[in-house]
C-alpha positions as CSV (number, residue, x, y, z in Angstrom):
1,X,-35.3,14.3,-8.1
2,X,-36.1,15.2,-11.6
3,X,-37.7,13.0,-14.0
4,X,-37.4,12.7,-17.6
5,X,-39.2,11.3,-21.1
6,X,-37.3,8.5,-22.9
7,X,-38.5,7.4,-26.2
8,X,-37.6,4.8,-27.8
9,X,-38.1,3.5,-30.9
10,X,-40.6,0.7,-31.5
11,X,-41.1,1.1,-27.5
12,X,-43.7,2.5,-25.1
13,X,-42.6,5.8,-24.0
14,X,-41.9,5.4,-20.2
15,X,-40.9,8.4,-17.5
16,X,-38.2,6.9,-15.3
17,X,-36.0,9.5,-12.6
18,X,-32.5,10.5,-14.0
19,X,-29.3,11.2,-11.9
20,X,-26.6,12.6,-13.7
21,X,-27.9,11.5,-16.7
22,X,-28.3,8.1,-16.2
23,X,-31.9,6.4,-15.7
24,X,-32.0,4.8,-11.9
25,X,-32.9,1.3,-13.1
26,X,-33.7,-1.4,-10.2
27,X,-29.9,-3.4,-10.8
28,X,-28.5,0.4,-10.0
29,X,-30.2,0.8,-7.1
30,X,-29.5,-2.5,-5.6
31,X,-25.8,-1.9,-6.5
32,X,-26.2,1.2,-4.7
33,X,-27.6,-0.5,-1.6
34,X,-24.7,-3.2,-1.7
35,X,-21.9,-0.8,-2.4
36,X,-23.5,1.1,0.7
37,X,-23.5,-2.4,3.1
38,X,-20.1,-3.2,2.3
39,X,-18.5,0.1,2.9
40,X,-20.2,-0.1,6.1
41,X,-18.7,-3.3,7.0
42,X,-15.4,-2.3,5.8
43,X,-15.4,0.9,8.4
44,X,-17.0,-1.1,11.2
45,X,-14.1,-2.4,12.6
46,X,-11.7,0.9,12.7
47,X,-14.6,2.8,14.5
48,X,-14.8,0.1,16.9
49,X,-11.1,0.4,17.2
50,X,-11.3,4.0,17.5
51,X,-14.1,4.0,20.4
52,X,-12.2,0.9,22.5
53,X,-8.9,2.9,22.7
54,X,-11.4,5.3,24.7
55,X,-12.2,3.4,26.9
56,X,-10.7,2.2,30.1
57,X,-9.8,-1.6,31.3
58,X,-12.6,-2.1,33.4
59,X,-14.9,-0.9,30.7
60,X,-13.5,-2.8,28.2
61,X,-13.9,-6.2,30.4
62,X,-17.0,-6.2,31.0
63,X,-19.9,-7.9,29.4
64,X,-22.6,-5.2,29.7
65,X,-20.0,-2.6,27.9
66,X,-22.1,-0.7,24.9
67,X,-20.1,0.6,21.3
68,X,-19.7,4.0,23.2
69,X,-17.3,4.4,26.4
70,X,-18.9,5.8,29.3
71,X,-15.4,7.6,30.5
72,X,-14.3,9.1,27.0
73,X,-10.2,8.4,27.8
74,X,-8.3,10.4,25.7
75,X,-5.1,10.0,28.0
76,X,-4.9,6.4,26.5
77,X,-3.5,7.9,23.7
78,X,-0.5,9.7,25.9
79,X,0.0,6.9,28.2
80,X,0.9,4.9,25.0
81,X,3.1,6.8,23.5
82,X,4.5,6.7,27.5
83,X,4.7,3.1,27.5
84,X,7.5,2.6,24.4
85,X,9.8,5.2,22.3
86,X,7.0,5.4,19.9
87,X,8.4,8.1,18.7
88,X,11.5,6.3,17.1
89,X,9.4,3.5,15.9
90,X,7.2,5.6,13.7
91,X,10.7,7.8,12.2
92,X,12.0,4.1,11.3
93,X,8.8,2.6,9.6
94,X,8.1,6.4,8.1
95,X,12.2,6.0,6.6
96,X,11.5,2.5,5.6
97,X,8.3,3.0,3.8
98,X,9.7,6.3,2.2
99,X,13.0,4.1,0.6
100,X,11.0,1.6,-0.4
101,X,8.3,4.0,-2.2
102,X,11.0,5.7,-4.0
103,X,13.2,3.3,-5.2
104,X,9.7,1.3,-6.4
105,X,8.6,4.1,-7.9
106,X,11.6,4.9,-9.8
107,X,13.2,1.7,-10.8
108,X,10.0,0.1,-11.4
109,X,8.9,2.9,-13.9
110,X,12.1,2.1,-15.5
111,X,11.7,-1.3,-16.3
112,X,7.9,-0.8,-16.9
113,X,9.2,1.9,-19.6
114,X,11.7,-0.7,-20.8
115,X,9.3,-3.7,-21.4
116,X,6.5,-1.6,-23.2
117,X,8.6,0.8,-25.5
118,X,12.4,-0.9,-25.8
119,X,11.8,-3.8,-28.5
120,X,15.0,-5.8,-27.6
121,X,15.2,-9.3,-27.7
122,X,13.9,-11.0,-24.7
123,X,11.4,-8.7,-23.5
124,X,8.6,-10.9,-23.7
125,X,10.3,-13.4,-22.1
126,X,11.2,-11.4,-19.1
127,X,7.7,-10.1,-18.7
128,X,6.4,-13.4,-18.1
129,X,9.0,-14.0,-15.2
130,X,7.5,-10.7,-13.6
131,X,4.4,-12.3,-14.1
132,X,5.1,-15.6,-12.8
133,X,6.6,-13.7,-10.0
134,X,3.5,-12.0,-9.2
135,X,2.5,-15.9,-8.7
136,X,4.7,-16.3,-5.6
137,X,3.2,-16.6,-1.8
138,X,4.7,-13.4,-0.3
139,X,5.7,-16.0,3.0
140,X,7.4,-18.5,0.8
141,X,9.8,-15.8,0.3
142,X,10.5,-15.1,3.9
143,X,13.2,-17.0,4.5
144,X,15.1,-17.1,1.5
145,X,15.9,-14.0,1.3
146,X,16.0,-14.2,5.2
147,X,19.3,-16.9,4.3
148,X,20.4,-14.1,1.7
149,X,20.7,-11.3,4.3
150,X,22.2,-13.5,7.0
151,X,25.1,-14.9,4.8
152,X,25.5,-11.8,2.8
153,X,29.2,-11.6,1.8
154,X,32.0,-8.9,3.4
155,X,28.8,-7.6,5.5
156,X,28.8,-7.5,9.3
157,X,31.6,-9.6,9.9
158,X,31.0,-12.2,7.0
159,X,33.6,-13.4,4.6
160,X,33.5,-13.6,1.2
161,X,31.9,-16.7,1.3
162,X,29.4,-15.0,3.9
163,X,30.6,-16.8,6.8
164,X,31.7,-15.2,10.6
165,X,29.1,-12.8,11.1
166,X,25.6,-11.5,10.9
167,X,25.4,-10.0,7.5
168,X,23.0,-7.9,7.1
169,X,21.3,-8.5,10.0
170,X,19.9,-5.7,12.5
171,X,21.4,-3.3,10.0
172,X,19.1,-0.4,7.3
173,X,20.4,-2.5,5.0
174,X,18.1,-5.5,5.9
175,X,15.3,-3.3,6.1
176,X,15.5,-1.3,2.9
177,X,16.9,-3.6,0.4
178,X,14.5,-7.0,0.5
179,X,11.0,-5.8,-1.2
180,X,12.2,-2.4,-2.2
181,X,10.8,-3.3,-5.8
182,X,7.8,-5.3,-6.4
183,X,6.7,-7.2,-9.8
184,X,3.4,-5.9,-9.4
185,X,4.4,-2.0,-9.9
186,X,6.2,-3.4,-12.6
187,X,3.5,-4.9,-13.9
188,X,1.4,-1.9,-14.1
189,X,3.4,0.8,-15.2
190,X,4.1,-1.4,-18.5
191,X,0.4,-1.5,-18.7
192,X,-0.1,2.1,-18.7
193,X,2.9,2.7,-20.8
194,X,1.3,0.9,-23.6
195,X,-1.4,3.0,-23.9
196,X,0.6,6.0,-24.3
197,X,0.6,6.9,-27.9
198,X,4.0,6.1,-30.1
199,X,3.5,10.0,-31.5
200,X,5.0,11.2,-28.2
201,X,8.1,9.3,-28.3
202,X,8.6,10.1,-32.2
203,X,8.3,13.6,-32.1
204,X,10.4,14.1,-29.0
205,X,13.5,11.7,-31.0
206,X,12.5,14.0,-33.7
207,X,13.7,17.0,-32.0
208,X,17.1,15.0,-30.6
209,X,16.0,13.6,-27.5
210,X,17.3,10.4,-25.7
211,X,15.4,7.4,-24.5
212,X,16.1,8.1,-21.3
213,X,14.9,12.2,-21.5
214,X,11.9,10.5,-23.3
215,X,10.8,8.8,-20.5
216,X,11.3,10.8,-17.5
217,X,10.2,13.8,-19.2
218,X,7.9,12.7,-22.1
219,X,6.2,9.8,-21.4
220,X,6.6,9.7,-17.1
221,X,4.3,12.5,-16.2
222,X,1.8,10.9,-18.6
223,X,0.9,8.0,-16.1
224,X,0.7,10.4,-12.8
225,X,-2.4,7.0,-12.0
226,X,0.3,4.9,-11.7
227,X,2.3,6.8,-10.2
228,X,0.1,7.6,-7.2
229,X,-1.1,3.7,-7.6
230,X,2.3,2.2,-7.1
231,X,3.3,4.5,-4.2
232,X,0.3,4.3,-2.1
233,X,0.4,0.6,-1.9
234,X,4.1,0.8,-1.4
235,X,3.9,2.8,1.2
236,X,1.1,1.1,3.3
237,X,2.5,-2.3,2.5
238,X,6.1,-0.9,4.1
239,X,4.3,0.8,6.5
240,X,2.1,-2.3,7.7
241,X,4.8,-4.5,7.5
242,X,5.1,-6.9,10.9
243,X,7.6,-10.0,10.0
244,X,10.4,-9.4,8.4
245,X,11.1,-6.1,10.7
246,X,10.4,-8.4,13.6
247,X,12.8,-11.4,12.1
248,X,16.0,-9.0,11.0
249,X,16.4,-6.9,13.9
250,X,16.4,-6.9,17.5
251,X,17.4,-3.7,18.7
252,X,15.0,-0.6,19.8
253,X,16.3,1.4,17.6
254,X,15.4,-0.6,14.5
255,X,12.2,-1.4,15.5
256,X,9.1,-0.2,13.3
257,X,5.8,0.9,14.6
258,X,4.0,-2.7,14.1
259,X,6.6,-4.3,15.7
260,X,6.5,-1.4,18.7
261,X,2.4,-2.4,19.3
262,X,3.7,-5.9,20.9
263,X,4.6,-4.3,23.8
264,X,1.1,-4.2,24.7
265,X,0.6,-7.7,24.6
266,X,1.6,-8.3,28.4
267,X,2.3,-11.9,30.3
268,X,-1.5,-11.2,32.1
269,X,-2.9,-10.9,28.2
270,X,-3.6,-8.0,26.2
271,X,-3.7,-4.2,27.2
272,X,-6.4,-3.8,25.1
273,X,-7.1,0.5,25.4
274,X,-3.1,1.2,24.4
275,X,-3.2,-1.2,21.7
276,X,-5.8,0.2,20.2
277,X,-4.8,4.1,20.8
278,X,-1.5,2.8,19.1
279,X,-3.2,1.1,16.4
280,X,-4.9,3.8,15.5
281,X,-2.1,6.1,15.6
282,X,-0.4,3.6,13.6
283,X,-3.7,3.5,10.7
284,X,-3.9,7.5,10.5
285,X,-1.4,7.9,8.5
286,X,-2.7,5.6,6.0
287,X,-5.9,6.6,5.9
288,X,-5.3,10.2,5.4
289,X,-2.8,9.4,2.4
290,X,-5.2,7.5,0.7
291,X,-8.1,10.1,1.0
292,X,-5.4,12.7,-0.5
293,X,-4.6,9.9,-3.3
294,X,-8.1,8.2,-3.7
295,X,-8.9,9.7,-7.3
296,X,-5.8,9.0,-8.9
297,X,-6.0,5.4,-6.6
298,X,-9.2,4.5,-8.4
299,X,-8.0,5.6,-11.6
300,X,-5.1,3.8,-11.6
301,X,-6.8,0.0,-11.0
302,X,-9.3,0.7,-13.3
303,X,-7.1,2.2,-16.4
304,X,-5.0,-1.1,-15.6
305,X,-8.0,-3.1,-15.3
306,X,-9.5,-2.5,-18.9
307,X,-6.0,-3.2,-20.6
């Protein structure tokens, strides 16, 4: 580790290591060590997960069971995707999570766009509702927009008062729709829209450009942190999602992947080693879009956080 002289003036000269440039001071160090505990505990339980969907039922019962299987099962990971039409579940929740990333991408950069650089009367007004709506339970939500898709009018049978049939129930529509843009992403493109300087959209009027050619080509590929930001959390939060799939629909073929893991929950209690090969099917994907995204992920909360 190399070492260096600081001098300071009206202070004792001291040697103290460096890394990167920066003197490693006692409050670093401890911030190292916590940072280091935490992450720890944070990947604990998924390599726990990892190791029990190795192992086999009687291993997993018993008491004197260590972190590491004895048998190394790998066929629990077969014999799962055996035991339901996995394979449909993870095209639905891998549709789902793709509409919803897209559409929360695009309209939300929109209105993002619209509140930071659009002075029009109102704005301010309408940015507060986004942020009173950021405010809301997610579960107090639940079942009014549940009513909303049931009695939704001249769908599935309804009238047009929304009456005689199912509405959207059991339907794309039900899946899609609800959630597809979120007042958070909202939120945080307008904050990283702000900080774009007003030259760019001046010199791009200047040479006859419209608002709408301003910001998807001017001002749009200047906040790729948001971008990245906004669809990774779309994405996992459509991917992970358990209750509304489970409340609007009740055929196989509209099933998600969360809602495919009950199946292992059995009348004699849980099936512990195919519930956790298909969790960790089910976390993969996740993780490995975040480690693809993580720079521009960090990025983005901090840019956001400083505004």
């Amino acid at each position: 580790m190399a070492t260096t002289e600081l001098h300071a003036p009206g202070a004792t000269s001291k040697s103290r290591p460096v890394k990167n440039g920066k003197p490693i001071t006692p409050g670093r160090v401890a911030l190292y060590v916590t940072l280091t505990v935490v992450s720890l505990l944070m990947v604990v339980p998924f390599v726990w997960m990892v190791l029990t969907s190795l192992k086999t039922p009687v291993e997993i019962a018993s008491q004197d069971a260590g972190l590491l299987p004895e048998h190394w099962e790998f066929g629990n990971y077969i014999d799962a995707l055996k035991a339901a039409p996995f394979a449909t579940y993870a095209r639905n929740s891998f549709i789902i999570a793709f509409s919803h990333t897209l559409i929360n991408v695009v309209v939300a950069s929109m209105a993002g766009y619209s509140l930071a650089r659009i002075k029009f009367r109102g704005s301010e007004v309408i940015f507060y509702l986004f942020i009173a709506a950021l405010m809301i339970p997610t579960y107090t939500k639940v079942l009014p927009e549940f009513l909303i898709v049931r009695f939704m009018p001249l769908a599935g049978g309804n009238d047009i008062f929304g009456q005689g049939g199912s509405g959207w129930l059991d339907s794309w529509w039900a899946l899609i729709v609800p959630g597809a843009v979120t007042p958070f992403a909202v939120f945080l493109f307008r904050q990283f829209y702000l900080d774009l300087p007003v030259e760019l959209e001046e010199a791009a009027r200047l040479d006859g450009l419209g608002e709408f050619r301003i910001y998807a080509r001017i001002m749009t590929p200047q906040v790729k942190p948001a971008i990245i930001t906004v669809a990774l959390l779309t994405f996992e939060s459509s991917w992970n999602n358990f209750l509304w799939p489970l409340l609007v629909t009740h055929t196989d073929s509209l099933r998600v992947i969360q809602v495919g893991l009950s199946v292992f929950k059995t009348e004699n209690g849980p099936q512990w080693h195919f519930l956790m090969a298909g969790t960790t099917l089910a976390t993969l994907p996740m993780v490995i879009l975040f480690l693809i995204g993580q720079r521009y992920f960090v990025q983005g909360f901090a840019t956001a956080g400083l505004k």
